[in-house]
C-alpha positions as CSV (number, residue, x, y, z in Angstrom):
1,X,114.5,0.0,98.3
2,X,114.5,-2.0,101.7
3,X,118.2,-3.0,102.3
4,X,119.5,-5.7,105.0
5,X,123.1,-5.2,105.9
6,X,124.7,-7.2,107.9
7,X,128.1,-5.8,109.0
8,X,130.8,-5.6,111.8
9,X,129.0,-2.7,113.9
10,X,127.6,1.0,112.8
11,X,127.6,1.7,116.5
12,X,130.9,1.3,117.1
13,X,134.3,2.3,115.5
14,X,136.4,0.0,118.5
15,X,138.4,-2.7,116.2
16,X,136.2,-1.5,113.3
17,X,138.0,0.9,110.6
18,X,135.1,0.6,108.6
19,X,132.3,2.6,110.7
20,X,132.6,5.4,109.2
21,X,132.3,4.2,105.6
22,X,129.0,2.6,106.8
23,X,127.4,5.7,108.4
24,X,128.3,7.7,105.8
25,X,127.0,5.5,103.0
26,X,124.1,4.3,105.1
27,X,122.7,7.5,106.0
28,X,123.3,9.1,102.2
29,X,121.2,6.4,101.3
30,X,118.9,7.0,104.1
31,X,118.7,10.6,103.0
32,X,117.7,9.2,99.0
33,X,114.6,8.0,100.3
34,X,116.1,3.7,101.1
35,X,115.4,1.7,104.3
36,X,117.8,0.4,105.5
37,X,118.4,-2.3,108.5
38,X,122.2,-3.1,110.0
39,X,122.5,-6.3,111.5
40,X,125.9,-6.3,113.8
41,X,127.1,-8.9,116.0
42,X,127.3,-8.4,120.2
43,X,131.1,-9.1,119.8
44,X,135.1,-8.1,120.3
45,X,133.8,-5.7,122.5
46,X,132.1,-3.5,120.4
47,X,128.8,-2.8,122.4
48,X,131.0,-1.6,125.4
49,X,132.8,0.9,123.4
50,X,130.0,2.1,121.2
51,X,130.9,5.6,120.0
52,X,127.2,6.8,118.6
53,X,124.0,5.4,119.3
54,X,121.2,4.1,117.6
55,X,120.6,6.6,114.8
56,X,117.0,7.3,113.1
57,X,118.3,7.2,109.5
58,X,118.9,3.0,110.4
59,X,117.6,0.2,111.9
60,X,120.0,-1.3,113.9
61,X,119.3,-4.4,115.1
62,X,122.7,-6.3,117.8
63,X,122.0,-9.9,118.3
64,X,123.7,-12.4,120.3
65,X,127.4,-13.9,119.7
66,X,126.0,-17.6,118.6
67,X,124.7,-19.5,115.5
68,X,121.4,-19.4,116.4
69,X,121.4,-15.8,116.8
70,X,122.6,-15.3,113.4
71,X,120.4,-17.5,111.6
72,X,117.8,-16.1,112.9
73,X,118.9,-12.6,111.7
74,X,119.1,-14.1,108.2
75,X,115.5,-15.2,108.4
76,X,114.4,-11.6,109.5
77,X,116.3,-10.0,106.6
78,X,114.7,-12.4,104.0
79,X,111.9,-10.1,102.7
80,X,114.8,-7.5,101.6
81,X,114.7,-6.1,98.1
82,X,118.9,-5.9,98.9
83,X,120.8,-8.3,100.9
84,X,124.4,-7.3,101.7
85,X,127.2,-9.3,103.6
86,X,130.1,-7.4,104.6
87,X,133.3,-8.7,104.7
88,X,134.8,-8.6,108.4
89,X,131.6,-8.8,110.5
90,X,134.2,-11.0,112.9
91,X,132.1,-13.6,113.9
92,X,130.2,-16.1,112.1
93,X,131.1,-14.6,108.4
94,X,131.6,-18.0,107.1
95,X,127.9,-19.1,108.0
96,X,126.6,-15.6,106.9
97,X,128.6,-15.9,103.7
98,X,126.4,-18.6,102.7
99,X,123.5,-17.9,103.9
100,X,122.9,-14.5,102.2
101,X,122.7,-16.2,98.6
102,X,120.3,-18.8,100.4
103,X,117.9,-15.8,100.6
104,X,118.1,-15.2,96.4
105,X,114.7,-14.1,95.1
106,X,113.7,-13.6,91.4
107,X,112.9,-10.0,92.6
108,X,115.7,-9.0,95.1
109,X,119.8,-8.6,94.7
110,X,121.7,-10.5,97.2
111,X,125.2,-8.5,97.0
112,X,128.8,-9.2,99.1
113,X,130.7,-5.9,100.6
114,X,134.1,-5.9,100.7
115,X,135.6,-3.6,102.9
116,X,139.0,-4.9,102.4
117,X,139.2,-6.8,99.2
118,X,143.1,-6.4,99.0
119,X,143.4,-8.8,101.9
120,X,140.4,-10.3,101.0
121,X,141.7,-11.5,97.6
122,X,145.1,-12.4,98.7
123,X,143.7,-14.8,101.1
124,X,141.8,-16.8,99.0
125,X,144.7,-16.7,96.4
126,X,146.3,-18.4,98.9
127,X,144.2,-20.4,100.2
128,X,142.4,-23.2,97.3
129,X,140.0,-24.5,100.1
130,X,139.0,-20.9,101.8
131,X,134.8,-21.9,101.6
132,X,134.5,-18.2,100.7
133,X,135.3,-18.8,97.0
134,X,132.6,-21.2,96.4
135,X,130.0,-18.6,97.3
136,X,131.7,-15.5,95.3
137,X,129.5,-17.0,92.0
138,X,126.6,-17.0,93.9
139,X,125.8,-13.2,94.7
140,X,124.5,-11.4,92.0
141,X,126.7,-8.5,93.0
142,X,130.2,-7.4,94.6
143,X,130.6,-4.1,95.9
144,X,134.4,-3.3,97.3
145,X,135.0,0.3,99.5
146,X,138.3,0.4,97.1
147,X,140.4,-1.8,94.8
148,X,140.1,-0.2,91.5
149,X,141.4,-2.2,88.1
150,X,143.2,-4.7,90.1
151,X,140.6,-5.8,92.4
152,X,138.0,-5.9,89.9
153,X,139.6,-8.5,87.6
154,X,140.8,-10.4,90.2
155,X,137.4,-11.1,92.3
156,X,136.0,-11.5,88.2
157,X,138.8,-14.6,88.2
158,X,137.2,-15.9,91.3
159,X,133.8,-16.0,89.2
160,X,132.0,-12.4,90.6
161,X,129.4,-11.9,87.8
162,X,129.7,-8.2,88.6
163,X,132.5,-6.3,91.0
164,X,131.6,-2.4,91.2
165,X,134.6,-0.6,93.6
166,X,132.4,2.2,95.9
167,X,135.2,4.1,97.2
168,X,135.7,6.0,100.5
169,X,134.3,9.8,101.3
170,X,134.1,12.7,103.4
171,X,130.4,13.1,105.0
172,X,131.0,16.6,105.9
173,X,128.0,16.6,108.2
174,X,130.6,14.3,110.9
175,X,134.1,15.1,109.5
176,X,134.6,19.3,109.2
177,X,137.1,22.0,110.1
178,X,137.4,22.9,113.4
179,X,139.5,24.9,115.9
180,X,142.7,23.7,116.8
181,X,143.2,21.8,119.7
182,X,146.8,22.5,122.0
183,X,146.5,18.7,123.3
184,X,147.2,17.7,119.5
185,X,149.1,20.5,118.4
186,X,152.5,18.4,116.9
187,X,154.0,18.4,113.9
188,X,152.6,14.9,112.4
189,X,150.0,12.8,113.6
190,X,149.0,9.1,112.6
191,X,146.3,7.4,113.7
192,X,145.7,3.9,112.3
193,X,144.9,0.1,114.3
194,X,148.2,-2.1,115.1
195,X,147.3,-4.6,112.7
196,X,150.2,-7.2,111.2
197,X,149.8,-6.4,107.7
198,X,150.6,-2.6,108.2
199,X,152.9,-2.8,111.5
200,X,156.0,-2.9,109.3
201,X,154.9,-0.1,107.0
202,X,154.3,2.1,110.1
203,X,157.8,1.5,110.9
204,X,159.0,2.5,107.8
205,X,156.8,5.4,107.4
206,X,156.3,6.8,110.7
207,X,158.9,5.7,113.0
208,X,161.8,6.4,110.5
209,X,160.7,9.5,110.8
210,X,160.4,9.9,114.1
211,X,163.8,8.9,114.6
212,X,165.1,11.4,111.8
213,X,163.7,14.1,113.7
214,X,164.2,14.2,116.9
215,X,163.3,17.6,117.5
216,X,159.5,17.6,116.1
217,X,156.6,16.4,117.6
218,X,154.9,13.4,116.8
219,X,151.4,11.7,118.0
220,X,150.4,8.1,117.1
221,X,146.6,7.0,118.0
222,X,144.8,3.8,117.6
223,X,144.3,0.2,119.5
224,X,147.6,-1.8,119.7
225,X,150.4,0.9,119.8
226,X,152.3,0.1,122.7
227,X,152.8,3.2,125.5
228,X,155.3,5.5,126.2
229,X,158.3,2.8,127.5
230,X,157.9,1.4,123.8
231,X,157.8,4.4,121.4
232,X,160.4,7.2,120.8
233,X,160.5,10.3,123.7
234,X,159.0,12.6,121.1
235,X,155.8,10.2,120.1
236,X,152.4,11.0,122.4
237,X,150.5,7.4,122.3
238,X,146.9,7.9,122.4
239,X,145.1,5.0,122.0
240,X,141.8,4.2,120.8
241,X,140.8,7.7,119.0
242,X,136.7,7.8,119.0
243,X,135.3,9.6,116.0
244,X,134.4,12.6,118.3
245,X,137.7,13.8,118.5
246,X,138.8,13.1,114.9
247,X,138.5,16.5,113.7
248,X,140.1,18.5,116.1
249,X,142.8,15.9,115.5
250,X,142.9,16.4,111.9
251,X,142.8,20.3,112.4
252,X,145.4,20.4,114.8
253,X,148.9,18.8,113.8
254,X,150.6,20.3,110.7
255,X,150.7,17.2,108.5
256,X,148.7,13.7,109.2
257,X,150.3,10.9,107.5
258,X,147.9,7.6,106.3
259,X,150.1,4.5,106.1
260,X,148.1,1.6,103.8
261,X,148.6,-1.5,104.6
262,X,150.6,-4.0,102.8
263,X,147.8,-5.6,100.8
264,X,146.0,-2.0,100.1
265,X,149.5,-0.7,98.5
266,X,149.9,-3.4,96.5
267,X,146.7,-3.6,94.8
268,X,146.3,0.7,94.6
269,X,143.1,2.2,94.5
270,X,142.9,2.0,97.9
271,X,142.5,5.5,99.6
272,X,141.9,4.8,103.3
273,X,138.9,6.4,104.7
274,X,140.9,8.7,107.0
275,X,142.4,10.2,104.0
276,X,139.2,12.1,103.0
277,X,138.3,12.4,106.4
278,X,141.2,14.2,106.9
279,X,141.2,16.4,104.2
280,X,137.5,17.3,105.2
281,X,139.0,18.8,108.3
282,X,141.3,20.5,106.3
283,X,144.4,18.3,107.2
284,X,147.9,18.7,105.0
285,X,147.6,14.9,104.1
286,X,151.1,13.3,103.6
287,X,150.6,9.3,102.3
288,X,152.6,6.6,101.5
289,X,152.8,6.0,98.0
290,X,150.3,4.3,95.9
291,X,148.9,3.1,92.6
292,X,146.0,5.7,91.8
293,X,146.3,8.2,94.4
294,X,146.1,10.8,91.6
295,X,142.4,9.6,90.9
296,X,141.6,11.2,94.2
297,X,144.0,14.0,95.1
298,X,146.5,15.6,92.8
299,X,150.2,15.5,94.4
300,X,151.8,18.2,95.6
301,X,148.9,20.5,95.4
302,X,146.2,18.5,97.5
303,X,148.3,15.5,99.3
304,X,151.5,14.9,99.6
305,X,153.2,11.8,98.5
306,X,156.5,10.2,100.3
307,X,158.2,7.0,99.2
308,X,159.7,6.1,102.5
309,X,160.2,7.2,105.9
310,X,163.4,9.9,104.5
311,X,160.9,11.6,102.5
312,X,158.1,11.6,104.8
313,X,160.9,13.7,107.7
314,X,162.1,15.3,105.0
315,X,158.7,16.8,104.6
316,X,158.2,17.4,108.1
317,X,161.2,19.4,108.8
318,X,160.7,21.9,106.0
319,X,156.8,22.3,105.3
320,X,155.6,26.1,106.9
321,X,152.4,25.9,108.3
322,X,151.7,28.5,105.6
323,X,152.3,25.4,103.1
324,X,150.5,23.1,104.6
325,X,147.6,25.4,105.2
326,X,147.2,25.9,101.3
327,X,147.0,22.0,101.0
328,X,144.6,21.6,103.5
329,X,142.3,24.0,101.8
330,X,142.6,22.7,98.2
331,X,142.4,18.7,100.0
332,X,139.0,20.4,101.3
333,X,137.9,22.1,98.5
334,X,138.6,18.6,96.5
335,X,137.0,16.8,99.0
336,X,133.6,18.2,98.8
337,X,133.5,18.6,95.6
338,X,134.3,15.5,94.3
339,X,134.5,12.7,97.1
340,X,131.3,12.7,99.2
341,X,129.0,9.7,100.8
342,X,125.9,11.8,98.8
343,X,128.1,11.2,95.9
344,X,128.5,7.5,96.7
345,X,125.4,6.8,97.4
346,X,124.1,7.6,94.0
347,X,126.7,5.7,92.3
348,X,125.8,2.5,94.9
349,X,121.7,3.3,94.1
350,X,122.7,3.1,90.5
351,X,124.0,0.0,90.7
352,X,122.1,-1.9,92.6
353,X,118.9,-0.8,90.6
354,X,120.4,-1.8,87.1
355,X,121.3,-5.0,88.8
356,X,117.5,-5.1,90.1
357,X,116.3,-4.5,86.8
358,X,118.3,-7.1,85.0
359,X,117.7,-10.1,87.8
360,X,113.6,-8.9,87.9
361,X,111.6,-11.6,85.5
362,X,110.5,-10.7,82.2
């Protein structure tokens, strides 16, 4: 199949949680034998913080930061036998929203990505004029990177005539164990975007912690934080982590915690991407609670689960680095096994051929 994306960036991870999750899906699907071409915006700085360049299992194609631009994109993608809008491209969704059903053939699938339904949904719930909704019952297809039960019958209530959840993975070509690093060596790292809908779980998660215990180490990464003056003496602020330094990261502190964010816990089935990128580094994975982790990772024996700030220090000051170590390696073992892009890919090929087959003319 020939496939037109058009999504927030593949090059670049600044302001863009959901890089990975392309390149990994996007070169599985490379790797089945697809074409496929990513559209992404020159915007919010992404082109001046690129992380990879242009890769040779994509066609990447950056066009200007204007209307014209993008139409013009949509023209070029026209010929497709897949047409995909992903949510949070950050400029111009609203026009590309409704143009991607404008390109509808008898012989193509025009599908919408959502690489944040929970927010997604809860925006247009409240929100009766959002444009958005008008369009949902126009692409054959919606495709979410997580959701599960809840997210499916809810974008079904919004009129989707098909919503398929294609969750996070590891690619273990990019994410992978590797020696530990003294720069990162503390005893729980986070790394995660200041955004408002997680900024008060992050205090209840990570800083409660922090502040319980006083004598470990902590490291907090990711665009927003503020620097030392506005964090607790034993937090390291790092910033903006680029992918390249994810692993050693991930290898290197005794226990890396994922905080969701308020609409991801609420809905479940929702396991951030750092969660099986982590465990693909062999990371003791400590998350905030919620619904469906167990689909993923069973507690206790591959991640470990904390209700609250209390528990997540409680875990901190009395896990051994022996414990932690047998974690990581059933997380990685789990991981691989189960929770792979390759994996993903199939599932997404499977789909979006039955959905071919069933919009194809008799």
């Amino acid at each position: 199949m020939q496939i037109a994306f058009f999504g927030s960036s593949l090059l670049s991870a600044w302001w863009n949680g959901a890089a990975t999750y392309y390149r990994g899906l996007i070169r599985a699907l490379h790797e089945r034998g697809h074409r496929i071409t990513f559209y992404e915006p020159d915007a919010l700085g992404r082109q001046d913080n690129r992380d990879m360049n242009p890769p040779d299992w994509a066609r990447v194609v950056v066009y200007a930061d204007d209307e014209a631009a993008a139409r013009e994109m949509l023209a070029d993608a026209r010929h497709a036998d897949v047409v995909i809008k992903a949510s949070g491209v950050g400029v111009h969704d609203a026009l590309l929203e409704a143009g991607v059903p404008d390109l509808k053939r008898a012989d193509n699938v025009v599908a919408f990505w959502d690489v944040d339904a929970p927010a997604t949904l809860e925006r247009l719930h409240d929100d009766s004029d959002d444009p958005f909704r008008a369009q949902i019952p126009r692409y054959d297809l919606v495709l979410t990177y997580g959701g599960g039960p809840r997210v499916v019958s809810a974008y079904e209530a919004f009129g989707a005539r098909r919503c398929v959840p294609i969750y996070n993975a590891l690619d273990p070509e990019t994410h992978f164990p590797e020696p530990t690093a003294a720069e990162y060596d503390v005893d729980l790292a986070f790394v995660g975007n200041r955004l408002p809908d997680r900024e008060q779980r992050v205090e209840r998660f990570f800083l409660e912690a922090v502040r319980r215990c006083p004598d470990r180490r902590f490291l907090i990464g990711g665009n927003g934080w503020p620097e030392r003056n506005g964090m607790p003496p034993n937090v390291r602020v790092l910033g903006h982590i680029y992918t390249r330094d994810h692993n050693a990261i991930n290898a290197s502190a005794t226990c890396v915690l994922n905080i969701s964010r308020d609409s991801m816990a609420r809905f479940g089935y929702s396991p951030a991407t750092r969660v099986f990128e982590a465990a693909g580094a062999g990371a003791c994975v400590v998350t905030d609670a919620w619904r469906g982790v167990e689909h993923f990772f069973e507690p206790g024996t591959e991640i470990l689960v904390a209700e609250d700030g209390a528990e997540v220090a409680d875990i901190v000051r009395t896990i051994t680095p022996q414990q932690a170590r047998r974690i990581g390696d059933a997380a990685l073992a789990r991981v691989r096994a189960e929770h792979t892009y390759a994996q993903r890919a199939v599932e997404t090929e499977t789909v979006l051929r039955e959905r071919m087959q069933r919009e194809a003319p008799a």
